[in-house]
C-alpha positions as CSV (number, residue, x, y, z in Angstrom):
1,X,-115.6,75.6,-236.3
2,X,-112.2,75.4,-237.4
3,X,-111.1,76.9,-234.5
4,X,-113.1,75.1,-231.7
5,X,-111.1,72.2,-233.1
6,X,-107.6,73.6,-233.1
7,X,-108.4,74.3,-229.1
8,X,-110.0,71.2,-228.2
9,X,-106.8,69.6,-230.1
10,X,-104.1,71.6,-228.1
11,X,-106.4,70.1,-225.0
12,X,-105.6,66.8,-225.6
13,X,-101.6,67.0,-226.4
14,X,-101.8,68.9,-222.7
15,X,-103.6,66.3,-221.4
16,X,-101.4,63.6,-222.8
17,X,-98.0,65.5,-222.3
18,X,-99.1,65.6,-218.7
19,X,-99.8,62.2,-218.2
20,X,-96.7,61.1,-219.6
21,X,-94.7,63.2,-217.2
22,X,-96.0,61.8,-214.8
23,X,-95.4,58.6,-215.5
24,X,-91.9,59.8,-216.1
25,X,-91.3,61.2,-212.5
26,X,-93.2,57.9,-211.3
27,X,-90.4,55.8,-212.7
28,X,-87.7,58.1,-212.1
29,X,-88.8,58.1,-208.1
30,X,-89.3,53.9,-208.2
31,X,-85.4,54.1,-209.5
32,X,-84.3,56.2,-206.3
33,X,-86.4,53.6,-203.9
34,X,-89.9,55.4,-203.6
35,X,-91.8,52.2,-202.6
36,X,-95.0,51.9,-204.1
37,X,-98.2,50.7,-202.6
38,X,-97.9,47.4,-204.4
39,X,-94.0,46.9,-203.0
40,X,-95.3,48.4,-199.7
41,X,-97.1,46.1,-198.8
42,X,-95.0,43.4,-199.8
43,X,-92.3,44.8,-197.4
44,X,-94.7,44.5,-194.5
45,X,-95.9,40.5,-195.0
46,X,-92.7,39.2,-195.9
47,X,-91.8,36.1,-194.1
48,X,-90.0,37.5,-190.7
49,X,-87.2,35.0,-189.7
50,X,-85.7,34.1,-186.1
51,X,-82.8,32.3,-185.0
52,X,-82.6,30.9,-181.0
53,X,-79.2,30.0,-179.9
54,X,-79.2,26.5,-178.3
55,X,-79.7,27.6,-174.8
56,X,-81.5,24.4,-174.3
57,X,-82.0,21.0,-176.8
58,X,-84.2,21.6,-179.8
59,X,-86.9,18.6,-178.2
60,X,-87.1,21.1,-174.9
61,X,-88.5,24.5,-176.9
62,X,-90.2,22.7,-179.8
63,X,-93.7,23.2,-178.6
64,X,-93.1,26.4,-177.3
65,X,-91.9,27.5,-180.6
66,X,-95.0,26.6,-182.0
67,X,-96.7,28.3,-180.0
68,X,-94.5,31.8,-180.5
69,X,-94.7,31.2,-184.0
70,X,-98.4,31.3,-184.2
71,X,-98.8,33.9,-181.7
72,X,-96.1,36.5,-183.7
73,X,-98.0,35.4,-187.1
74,X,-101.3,36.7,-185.3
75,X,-99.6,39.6,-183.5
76,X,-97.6,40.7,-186.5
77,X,-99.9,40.4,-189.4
78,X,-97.3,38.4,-191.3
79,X,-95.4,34.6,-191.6
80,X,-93.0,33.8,-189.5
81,X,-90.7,31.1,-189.3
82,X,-88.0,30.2,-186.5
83,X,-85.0,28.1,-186.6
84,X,-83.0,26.5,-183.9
85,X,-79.6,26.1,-184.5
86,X,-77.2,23.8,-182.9
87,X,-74.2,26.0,-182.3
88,X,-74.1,29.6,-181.1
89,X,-71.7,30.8,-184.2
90,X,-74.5,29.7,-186.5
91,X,-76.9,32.1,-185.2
92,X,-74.3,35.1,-185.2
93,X,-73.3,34.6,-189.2
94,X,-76.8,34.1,-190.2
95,X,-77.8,37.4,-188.9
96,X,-74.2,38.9,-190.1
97,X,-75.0,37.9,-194.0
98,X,-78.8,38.8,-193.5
99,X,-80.5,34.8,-193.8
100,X,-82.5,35.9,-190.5
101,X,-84.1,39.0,-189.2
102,X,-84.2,38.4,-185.8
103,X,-82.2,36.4,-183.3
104,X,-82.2,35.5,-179.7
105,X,-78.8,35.3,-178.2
106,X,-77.0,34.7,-175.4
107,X,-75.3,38.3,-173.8
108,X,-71.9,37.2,-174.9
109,X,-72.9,35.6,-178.0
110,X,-75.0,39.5,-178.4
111,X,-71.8,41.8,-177.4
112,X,-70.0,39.9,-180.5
113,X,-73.0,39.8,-183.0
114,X,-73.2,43.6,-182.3
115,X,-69.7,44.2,-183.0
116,X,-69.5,41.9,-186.1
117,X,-72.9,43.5,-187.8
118,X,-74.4,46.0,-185.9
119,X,-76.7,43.8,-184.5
120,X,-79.1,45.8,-182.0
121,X,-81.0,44.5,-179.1
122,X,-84.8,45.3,-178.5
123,X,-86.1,42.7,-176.0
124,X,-85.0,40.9,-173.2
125,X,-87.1,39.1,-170.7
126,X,-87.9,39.3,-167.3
127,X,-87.7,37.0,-164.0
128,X,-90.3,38.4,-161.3
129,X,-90.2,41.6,-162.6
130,X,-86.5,42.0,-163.0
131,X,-84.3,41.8,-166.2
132,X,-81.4,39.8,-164.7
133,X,-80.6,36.5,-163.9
134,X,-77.0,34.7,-162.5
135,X,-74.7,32.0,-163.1
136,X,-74.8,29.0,-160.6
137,X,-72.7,26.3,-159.7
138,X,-75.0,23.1,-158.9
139,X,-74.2,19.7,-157.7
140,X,-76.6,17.0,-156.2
141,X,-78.1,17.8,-153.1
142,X,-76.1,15.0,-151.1
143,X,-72.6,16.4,-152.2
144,X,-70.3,17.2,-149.3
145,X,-69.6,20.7,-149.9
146,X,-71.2,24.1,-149.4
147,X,-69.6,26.3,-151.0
148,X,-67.6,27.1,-153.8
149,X,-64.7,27.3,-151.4
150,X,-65.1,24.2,-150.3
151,X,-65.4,22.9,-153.4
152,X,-62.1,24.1,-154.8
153,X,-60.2,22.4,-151.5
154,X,-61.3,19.0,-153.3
155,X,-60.7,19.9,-156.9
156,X,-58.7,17.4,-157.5
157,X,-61.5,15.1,-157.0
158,X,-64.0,16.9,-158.8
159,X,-65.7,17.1,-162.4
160,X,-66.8,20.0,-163.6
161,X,-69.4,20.4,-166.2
162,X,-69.8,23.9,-168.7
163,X,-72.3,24.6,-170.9
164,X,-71.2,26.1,-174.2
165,X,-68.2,27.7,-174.8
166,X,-69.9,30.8,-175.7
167,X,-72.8,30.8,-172.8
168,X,-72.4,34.0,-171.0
169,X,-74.0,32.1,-167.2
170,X,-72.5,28.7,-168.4
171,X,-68.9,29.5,-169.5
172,X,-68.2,33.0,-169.4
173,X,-69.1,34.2,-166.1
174,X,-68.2,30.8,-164.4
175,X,-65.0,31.0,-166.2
176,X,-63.8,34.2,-165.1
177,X,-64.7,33.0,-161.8
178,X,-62.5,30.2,-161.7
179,X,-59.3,32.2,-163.1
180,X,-59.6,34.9,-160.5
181,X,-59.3,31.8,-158.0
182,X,-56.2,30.2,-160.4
183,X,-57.4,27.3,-161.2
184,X,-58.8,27.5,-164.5
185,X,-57.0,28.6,-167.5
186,X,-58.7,26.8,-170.5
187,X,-60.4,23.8,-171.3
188,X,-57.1,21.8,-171.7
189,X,-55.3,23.9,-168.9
190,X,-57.1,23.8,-165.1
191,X,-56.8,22.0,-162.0
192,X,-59.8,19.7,-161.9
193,X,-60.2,15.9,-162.1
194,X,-61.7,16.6,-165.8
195,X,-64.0,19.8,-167.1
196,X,-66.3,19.1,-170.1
197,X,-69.1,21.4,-171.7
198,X,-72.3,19.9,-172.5
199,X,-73.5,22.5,-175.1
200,X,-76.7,23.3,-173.1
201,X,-78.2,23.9,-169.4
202,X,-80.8,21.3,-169.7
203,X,-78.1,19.0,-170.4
204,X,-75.4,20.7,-168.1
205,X,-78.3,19.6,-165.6
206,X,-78.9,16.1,-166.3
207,X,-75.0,15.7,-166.1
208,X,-75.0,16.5,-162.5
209,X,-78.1,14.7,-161.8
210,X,-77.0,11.5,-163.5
211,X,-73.3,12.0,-161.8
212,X,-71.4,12.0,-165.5
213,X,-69.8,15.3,-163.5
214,X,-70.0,16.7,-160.1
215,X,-71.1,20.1,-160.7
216,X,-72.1,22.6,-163.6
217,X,-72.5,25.4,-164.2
218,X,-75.9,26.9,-165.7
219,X,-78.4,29.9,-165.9
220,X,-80.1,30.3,-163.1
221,X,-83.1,31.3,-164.8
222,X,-83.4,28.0,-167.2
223,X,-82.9,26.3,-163.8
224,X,-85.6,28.0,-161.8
225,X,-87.7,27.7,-164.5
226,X,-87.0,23.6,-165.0
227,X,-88.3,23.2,-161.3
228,X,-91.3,25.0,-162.0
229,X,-92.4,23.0,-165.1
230,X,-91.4,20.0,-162.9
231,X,-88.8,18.8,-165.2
232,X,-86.3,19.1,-162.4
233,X,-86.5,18.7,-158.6
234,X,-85.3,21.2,-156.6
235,X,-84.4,18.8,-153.8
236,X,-81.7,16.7,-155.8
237,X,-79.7,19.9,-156.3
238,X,-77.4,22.6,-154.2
239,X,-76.5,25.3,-155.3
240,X,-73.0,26.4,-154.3
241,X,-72.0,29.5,-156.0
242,X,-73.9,32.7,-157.4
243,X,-72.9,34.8,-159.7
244,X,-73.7,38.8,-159.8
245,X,-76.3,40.2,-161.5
246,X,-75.8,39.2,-165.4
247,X,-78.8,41.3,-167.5
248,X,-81.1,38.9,-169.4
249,X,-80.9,37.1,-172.7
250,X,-81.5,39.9,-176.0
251,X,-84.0,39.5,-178.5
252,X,-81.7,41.1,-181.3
253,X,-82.6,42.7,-184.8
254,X,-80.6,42.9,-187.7
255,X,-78.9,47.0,-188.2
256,X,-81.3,48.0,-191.0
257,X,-84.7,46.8,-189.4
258,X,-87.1,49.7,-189.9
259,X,-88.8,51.7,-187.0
260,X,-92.0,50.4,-187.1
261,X,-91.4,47.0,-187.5
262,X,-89.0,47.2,-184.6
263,X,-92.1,48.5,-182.5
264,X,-94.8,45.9,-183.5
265,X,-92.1,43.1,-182.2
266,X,-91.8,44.8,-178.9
267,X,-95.5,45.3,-178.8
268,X,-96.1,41.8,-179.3
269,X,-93.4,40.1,-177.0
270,X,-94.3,42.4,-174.1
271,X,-97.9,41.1,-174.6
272,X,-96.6,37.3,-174.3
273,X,-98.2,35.2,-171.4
274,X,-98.7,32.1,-172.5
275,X,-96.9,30.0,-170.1
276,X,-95.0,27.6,-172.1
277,X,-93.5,29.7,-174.0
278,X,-92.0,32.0,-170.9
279,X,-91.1,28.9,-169.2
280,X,-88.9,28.2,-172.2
281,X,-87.2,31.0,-172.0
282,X,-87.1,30.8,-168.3
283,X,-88.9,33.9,-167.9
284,X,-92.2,35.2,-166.7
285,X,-92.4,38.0,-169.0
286,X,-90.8,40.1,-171.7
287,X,-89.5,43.7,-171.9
288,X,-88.0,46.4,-173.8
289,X,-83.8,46.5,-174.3
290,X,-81.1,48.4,-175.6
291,X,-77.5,47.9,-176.5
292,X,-76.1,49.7,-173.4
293,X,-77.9,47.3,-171.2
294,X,-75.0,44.9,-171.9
295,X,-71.7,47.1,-171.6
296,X,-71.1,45.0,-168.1
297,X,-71.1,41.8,-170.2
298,X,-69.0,43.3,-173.2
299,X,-66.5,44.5,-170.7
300,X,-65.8,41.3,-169.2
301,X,-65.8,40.1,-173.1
302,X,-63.4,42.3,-173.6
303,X,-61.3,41.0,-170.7
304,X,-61.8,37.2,-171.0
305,X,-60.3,37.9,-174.6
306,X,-63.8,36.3,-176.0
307,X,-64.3,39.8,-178.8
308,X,-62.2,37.5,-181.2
309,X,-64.3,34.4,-180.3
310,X,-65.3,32.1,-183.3
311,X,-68.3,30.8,-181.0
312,X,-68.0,27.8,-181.8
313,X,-70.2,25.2,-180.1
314,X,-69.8,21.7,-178.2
């Protein structure tokens, strides 16, 4: 009897001592980062946060942000919120001290947040199937020249409009263009009547229409995509320069984003059709993207002297 005890005794310490360990290693492995189920799935419905550069005003995309909001939400299992900010260098530090997770930027404005944090980019958008779009130079349809030549024998007399300083189709394309033909140097520093910059297209636009300047220059696909909402007419415009092929806007995640979370996002723009919101992005669809896709841009960064760039918006 006595015995039968004693063993079903040493049972229990074995039993207990075992337990216990475990607990042990389960602590020890929480200490080293081992998520557990609970902190799992915390992770994966945390509030995922975008910030959109402003490519356009804030009144333009604010349905259409609705609208990608509650279409990621459903896509994504999880909140999300997005935020437009008002100047390009806001977007860039957000993401650089981690206060977003996402951002959609400009090329230029991408090149520099990928050299300041590691920023990578995972989705860009497309315009009849291809990823690229072009810097124009508009002016109403009734002005009297064709061409950007033409243009430049009168620029004297003529008022040029930019978007932001740090738009890659409204600044820095349009720029470099200018000072390969010497007559732009800076803002302060050129050869034309006067040159301004309007801090979007939409508004880069309106300038020209309403004759505050005699031409600007703007993304063609934010253009294109005005006419075809009806916003804009395409008869009160010419177009008298176009750029080379610039490779579309980034969708841009911050450097520790994991794997999987990365692939749901691409999954879920690609699957985008809703109208409104392509149109506000002045694209008819979304696709896949990597960092290399904008070593043309970050070269002519590089160049134009903009790596050192404090993006700061007008």
């Amino acid at each position: 009897m006595k015995k039968g005890l004693l063993m079903m005794l040493l049972a229990l310490i074995l039993v207990i001592a075992a337990c216990g360990g475990q607990t042990e290693e389960s602590k020890e492995k929480t200490k080293e980062g081992t998520l557990t189920e609970g902190s799992e799935a915390t992770e994966e419905t945390s509030e995922l946060v975008i910030g959109l550069i402003p490519s356009q005003s804030e009144g333009e995309m604010e349905t259409a942000m609705d609208k990608l909001q509650a279409e990621l939400e459903e896509k994504l299992g999880r909140p999300v919120k997005i935020d437009h900010y008002p100047a390009y260098n806001g977007v860039v530090e957000a993401l650089n001290y981690g206060h977003i997770d996402m951002a959609y930027f400009g090329p230029l404005t991408y090149v520099i947040a990928h050299e300041r944090s590691g920023a990578q980019a995972i989705i860009t958008q497309l315009v009849n199937g291809e990823p690229y779009y072009h810097s124009y130079f508009i002016t109403k349809a009734d002005a009297p020249w064709e061409t950007l030549d033409e243009l430049l024998e009168d620029k004297e007399n003529v008022s040029l409009a930019f978007g932001s300083p740090s738009s890659t189709s409204g600044s820095l394309i349009p720029g470099v263009e200018l000072k390969e033909r010497g007559v732009f140097r800076s803002e302060d520093d050129h050869d034309f009547a006067q040159v301004t910059y309007t801090g979007s297209h939409d508004i880069t636009a309106q300038s020209v229409l309403n004759g505050s300047v005699l031409v600007g220059a703007i993304d063609s696909a934010i253009f294109e995509a005005q006419i075809r909402s009806g916003k804009l007419n395409a008869d009160d415009f010419k177009i008298v320069w176009k750029s080379e092929r610039i490779f579309q806007y980034p969708w841009a995640v911050k450097p520790n984003m994991d794997t999987a979370t990365i692939t749901a996002l691409q999954e879920a723009f690609v699957s985008i059709t809703d109208e409104d919101i392509l149109n506000a992005f002045g694209a008819t669809a979304f696709t896949t993207a990597t960092n290399e896709d904008y070593d043309a841009i970050r070269n002519a960064a590089i160049i134009d002297g903009r790596m050192d760039d404090d993006l700061g918006g007008k």
